[in-house]
C-alpha positions as CSV (number, residue, x, y, z in Angstrom):
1,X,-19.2,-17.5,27.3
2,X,-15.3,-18.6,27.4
3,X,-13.4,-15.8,25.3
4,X,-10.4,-18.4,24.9
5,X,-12.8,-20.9,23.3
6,X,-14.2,-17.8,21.1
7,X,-11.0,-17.1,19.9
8,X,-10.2,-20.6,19.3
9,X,-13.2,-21.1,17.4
10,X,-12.6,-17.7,15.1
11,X,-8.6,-18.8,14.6
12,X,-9.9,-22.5,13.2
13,X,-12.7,-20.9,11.1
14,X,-10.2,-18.2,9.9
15,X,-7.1,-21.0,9.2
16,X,-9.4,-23.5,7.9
17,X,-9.1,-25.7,10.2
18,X,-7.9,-27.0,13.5
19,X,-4.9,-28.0,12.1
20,X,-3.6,-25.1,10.7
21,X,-4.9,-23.4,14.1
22,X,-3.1,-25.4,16.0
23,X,-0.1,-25.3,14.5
24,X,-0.7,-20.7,14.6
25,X,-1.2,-21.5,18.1
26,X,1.4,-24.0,18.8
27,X,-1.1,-26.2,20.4
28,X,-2.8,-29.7,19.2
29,X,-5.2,-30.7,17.1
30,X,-7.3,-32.2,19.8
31,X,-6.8,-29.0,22.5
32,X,-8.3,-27.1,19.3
33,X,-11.4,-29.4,18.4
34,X,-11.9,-29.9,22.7
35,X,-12.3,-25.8,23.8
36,X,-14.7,-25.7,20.2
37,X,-16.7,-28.5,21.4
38,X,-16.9,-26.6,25.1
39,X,-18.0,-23.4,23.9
40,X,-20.7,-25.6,21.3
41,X,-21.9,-27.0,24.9
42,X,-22.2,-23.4,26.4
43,X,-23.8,-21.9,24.1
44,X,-26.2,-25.3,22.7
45,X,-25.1,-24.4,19.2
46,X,-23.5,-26.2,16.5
47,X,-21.0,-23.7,14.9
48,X,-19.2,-26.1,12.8
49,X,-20.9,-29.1,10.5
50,X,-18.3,-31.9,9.9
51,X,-17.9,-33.8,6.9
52,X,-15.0,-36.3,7.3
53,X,-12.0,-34.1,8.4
54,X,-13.6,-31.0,6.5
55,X,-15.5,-28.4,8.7
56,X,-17.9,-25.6,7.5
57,X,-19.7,-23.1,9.4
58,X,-23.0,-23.4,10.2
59,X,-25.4,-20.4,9.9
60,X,-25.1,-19.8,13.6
61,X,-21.3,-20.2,13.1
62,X,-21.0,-17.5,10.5
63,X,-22.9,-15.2,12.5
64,X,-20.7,-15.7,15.4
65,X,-17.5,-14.6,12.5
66,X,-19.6,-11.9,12.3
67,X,-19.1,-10.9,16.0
68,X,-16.0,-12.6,16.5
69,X,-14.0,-10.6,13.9
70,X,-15.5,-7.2,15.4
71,X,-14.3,-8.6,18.7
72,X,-10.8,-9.2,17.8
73,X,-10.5,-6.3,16.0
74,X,-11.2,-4.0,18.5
75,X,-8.4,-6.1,20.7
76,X,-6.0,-5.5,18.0
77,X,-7.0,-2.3,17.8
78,X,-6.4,-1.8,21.9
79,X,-3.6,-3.4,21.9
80,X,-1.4,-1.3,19.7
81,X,-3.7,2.1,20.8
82,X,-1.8,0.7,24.6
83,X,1.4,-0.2,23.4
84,X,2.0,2.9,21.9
85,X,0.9,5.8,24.6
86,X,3.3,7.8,26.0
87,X,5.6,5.7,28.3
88,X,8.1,8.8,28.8
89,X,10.8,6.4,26.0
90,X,10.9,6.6,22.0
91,X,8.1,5.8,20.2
92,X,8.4,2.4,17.4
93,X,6.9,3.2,14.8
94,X,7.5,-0.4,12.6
95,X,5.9,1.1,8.7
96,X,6.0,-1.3,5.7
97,X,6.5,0.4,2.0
98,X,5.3,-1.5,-1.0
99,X,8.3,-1.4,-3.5
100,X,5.7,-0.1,-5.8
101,X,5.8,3.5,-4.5
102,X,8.7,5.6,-5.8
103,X,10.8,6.3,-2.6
104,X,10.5,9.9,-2.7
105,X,6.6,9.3,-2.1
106,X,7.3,7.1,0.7
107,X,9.5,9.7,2.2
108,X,6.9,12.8,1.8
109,X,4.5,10.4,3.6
110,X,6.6,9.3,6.0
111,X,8.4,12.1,7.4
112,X,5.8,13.8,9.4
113,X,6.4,10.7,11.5
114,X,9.4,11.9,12.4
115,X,9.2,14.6,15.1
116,X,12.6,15.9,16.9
117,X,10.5,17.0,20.0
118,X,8.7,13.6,20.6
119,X,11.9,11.2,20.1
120,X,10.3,8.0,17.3
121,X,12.6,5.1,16.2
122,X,11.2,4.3,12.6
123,X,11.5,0.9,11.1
124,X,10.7,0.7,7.7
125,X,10.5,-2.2,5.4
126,X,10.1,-2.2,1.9
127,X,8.6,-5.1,-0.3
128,X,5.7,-6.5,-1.8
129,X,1.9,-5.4,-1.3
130,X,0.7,-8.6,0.0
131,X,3.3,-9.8,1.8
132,X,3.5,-6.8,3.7
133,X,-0.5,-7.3,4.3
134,X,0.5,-10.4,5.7
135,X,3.2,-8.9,8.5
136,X,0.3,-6.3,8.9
137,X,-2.1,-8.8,10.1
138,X,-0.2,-10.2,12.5
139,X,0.6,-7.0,14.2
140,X,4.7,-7.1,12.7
141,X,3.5,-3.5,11.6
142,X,1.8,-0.5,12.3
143,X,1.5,0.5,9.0
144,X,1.7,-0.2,5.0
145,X,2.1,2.6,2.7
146,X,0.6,1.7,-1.0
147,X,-0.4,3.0,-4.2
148,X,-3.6,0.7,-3.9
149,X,-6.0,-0.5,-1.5
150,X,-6.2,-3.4,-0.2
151,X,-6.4,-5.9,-3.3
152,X,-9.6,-8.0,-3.6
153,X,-7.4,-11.2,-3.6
154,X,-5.9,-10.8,-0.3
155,X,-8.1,-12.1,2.3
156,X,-6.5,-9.4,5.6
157,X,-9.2,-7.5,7.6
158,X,-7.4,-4.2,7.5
159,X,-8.9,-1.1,6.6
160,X,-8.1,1.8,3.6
161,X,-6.9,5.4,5.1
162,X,-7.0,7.5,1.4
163,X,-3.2,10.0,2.0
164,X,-3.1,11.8,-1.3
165,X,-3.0,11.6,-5.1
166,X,-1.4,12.6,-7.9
167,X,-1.7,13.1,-11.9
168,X,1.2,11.4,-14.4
169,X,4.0,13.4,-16.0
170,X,5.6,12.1,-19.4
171,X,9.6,12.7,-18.7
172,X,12.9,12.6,-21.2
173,X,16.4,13.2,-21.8
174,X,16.9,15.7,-24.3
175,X,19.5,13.6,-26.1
176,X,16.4,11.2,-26.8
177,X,14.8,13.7,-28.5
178,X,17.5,14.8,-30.8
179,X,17.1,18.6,-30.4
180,X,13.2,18.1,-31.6
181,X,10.3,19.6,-30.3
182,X,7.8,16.1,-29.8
183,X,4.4,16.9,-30.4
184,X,2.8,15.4,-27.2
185,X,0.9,12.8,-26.5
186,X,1.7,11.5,-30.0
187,X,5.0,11.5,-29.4
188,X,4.3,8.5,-26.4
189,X,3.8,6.1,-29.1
190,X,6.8,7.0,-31.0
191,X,9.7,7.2,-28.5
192,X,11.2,4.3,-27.0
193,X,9.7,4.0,-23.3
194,X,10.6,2.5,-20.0
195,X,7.9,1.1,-17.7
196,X,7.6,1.1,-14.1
197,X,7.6,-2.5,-12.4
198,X,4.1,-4.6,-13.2
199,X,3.2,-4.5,-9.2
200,X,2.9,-0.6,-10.1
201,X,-0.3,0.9,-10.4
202,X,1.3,3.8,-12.4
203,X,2.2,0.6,-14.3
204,X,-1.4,0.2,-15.1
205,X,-2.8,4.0,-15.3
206,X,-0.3,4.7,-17.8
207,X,-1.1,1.5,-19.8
208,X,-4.6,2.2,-19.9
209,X,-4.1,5.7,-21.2
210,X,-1.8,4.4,-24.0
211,X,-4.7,2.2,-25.0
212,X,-7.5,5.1,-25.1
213,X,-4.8,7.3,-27.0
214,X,-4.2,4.0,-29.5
215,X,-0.6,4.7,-28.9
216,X,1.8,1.8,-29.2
217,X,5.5,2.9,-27.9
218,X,8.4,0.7,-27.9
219,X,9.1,-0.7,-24.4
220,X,13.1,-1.0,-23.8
221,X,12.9,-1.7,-19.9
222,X,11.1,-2.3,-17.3
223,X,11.8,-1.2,-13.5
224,X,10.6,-2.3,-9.9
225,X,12.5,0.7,-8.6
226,X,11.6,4.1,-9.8
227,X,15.0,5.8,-9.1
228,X,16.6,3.3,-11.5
229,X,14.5,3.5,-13.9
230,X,15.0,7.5,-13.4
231,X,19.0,6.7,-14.3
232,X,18.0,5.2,-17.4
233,X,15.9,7.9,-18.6
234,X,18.5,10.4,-17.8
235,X,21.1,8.3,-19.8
236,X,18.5,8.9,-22.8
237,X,17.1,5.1,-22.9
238,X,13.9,6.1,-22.8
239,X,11.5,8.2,-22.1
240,X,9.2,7.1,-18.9
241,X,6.4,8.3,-16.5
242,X,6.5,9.3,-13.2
243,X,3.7,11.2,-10.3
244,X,3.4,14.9,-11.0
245,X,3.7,15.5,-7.2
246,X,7.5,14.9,-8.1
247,X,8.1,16.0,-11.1
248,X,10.5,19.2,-10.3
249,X,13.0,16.3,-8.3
250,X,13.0,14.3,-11.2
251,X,14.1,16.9,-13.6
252,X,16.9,17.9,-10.8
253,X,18.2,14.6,-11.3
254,X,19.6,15.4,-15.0
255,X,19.2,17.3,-18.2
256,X,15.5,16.1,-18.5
257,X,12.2,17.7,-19.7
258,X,8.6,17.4,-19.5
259,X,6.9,16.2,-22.4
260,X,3.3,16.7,-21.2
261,X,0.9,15.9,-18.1
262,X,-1.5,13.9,-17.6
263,X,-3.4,15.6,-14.7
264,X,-6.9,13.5,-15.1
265,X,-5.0,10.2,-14.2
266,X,-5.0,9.8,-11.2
267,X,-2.1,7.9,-8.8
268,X,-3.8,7.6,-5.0
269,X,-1.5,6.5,-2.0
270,X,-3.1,4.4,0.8
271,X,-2.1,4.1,4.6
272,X,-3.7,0.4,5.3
273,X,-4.1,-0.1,9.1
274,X,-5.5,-2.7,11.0
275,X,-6.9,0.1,12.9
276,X,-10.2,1.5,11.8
277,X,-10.0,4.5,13.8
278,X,-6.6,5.5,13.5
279,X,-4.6,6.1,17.0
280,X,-0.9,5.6,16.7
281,X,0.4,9.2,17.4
282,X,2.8,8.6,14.3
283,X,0.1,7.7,11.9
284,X,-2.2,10.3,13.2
285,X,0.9,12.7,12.0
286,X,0.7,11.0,8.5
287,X,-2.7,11.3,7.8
288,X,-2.9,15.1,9.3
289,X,0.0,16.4,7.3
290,X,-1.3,14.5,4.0
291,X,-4.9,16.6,4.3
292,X,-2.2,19.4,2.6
293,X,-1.5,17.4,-0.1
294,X,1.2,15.9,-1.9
295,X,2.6,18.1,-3.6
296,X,2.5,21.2,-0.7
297,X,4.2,18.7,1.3
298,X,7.0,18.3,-0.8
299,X,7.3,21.3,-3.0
300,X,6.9,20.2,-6.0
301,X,4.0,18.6,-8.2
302,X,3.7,21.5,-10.8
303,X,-0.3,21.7,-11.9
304,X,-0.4,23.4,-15.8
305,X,0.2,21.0,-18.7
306,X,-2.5,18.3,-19.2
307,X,-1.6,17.0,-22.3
308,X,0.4,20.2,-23.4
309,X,3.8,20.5,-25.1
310,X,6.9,20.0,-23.8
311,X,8.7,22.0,-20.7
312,X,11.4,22.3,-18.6
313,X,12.8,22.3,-15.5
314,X,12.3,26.1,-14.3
């Protein structure tokens, strides 16, 4: 069996056609449909039925999907396990971030990465989810750091490496709260609140536990970027939600205290690889120094409160 007419076959099935195949490949229409007809021939099996212009695997066609997306991930996979052993010069290390994670996440994660005595050049990008997924599958980057798995809408054949989690902590200015003492969590549905961005799975954990707590606060902003929306809360806008496992940096950041926690919510981070078995000496380093935690590496994410009265920064 041809490999070339394999992977020909597997790109048209995967694009949709030989059109769209071609044009990934940079090669015609006809050269497509031609090495698909020669590996039919070979194997004297019709892996495509035709309708018109419209093709649709057969059931011998999705079974060779089956075999053929194994096979091409494993060449994926040896490709970048190759291109990354020691050559005696810097490691790339090319890392996506989805602008969901606060940047202070991204950094604990990340910085293991960074080892003085084994010189790496980082190249990190930051934007959304799925079109980093995209620049994932297509080998632009090693690595995609997100507060989700891989969502059941995007159709990438990656796989989920589980980094670390963290419980929600309820943050405000004290000028907010008017030299009061908020009862908490009642007081969620009474002070004016700022949300992170709607990409943000905080976004949804802390919606859904204002809905079993029937609270109902008044949203004055939304925020894509967690450090901004951190300005705002110091300037006493709102009060606003961030991971416990950096809760002690956010209160540095201005006269802020903690309401209460919310340590049975649970914010997970993801490293999504096209690598099942992870083998890039700078992810290895990721997922290693994550088995400690978030909070240990980082030195924060205080553990006490769950749905306790208000603290501060100590």
């Amino acid at each position: 069996m041809n490999l070339k007419h394999l992977f020909y076959f597997w790109k048209t099935a995967r694009s949709g056609g030989v059109v769209k195949a071609g044009e990934a490949l940079h090669v015609t229409p006809q050269t497509i449909s031609g090495q698909i007809r020669l590996l039919e021939d070979s194997l004297d099996t019709q892996l495509f039925a035709r309708d018109g212009r419209a093709l649709e695997l057969t059931p011998a066609g999705r079974l060779a999907m089956e075999y053929a997306d194994e096979m091409f991930s494993l060449s994926a996979e040896l490709e970048q396990a190759l291109r990354h052993y020691p050559k005696g010069r810097p490691v790339e290390f090319r890392v996506g971030v989805s602008d969901a994670v606060p940047k202070s996440i991204a950094y604990r994660l990340l910085r293991p990465a960074v080892d003085p005595a084994d010189p790496v050049r980082i190249i990190c990008r930051e934007w959304r989810l799925d079109r980093l997924l995209t620049e994932l599958a297509i080998h632009k980057l090693d690595l995609v750091i997100a507060d989700s798995p891989i969502p059941p809408s995007v159709d990438v054949r990656a796989y989920n490496h589980r980094l670390g989690e963290s419980g929600l902590s309820f943050v405000a200015a004290r000028s907010l709260l008017g030299g009061q003492v908020p009862a908490f969590p009642a007081c969620m549905g009474e002070l004016p609140t700022l949300l992170p961005g709607e990409d943000s799975a905080i976004r949804r954990k802390f919606e859904d536990w204002l809905d079993r707590k029937r609270l109902r606060p008044r949203i004055v902003g939304e925020f894509d970027d967690t450090a901004l929306m951190t300005a705002f809360g110091c300037a006493g806008v709102g009060a606003f939600v961030v991971p416990t496992a950096i809760e002690l940096e956010t209160l540095a950041a201005g006269d802020l205290i903690v309401l209460g926690r919310a340590e049975e919510v649970r914010i997970e981070y993801y490293a999504i690889s096209v690598e099942r078995r992870l083998t890039h000496p700078c992810v290895l380093a990721i997922s290693d120094a994550a088995k400690s935690g978030l909070a240990a590496m980082g030195g924060g994410g205080v553990v006490g409160i769950q749905e306790g009265g208000p603290t501060g920064a100590t």
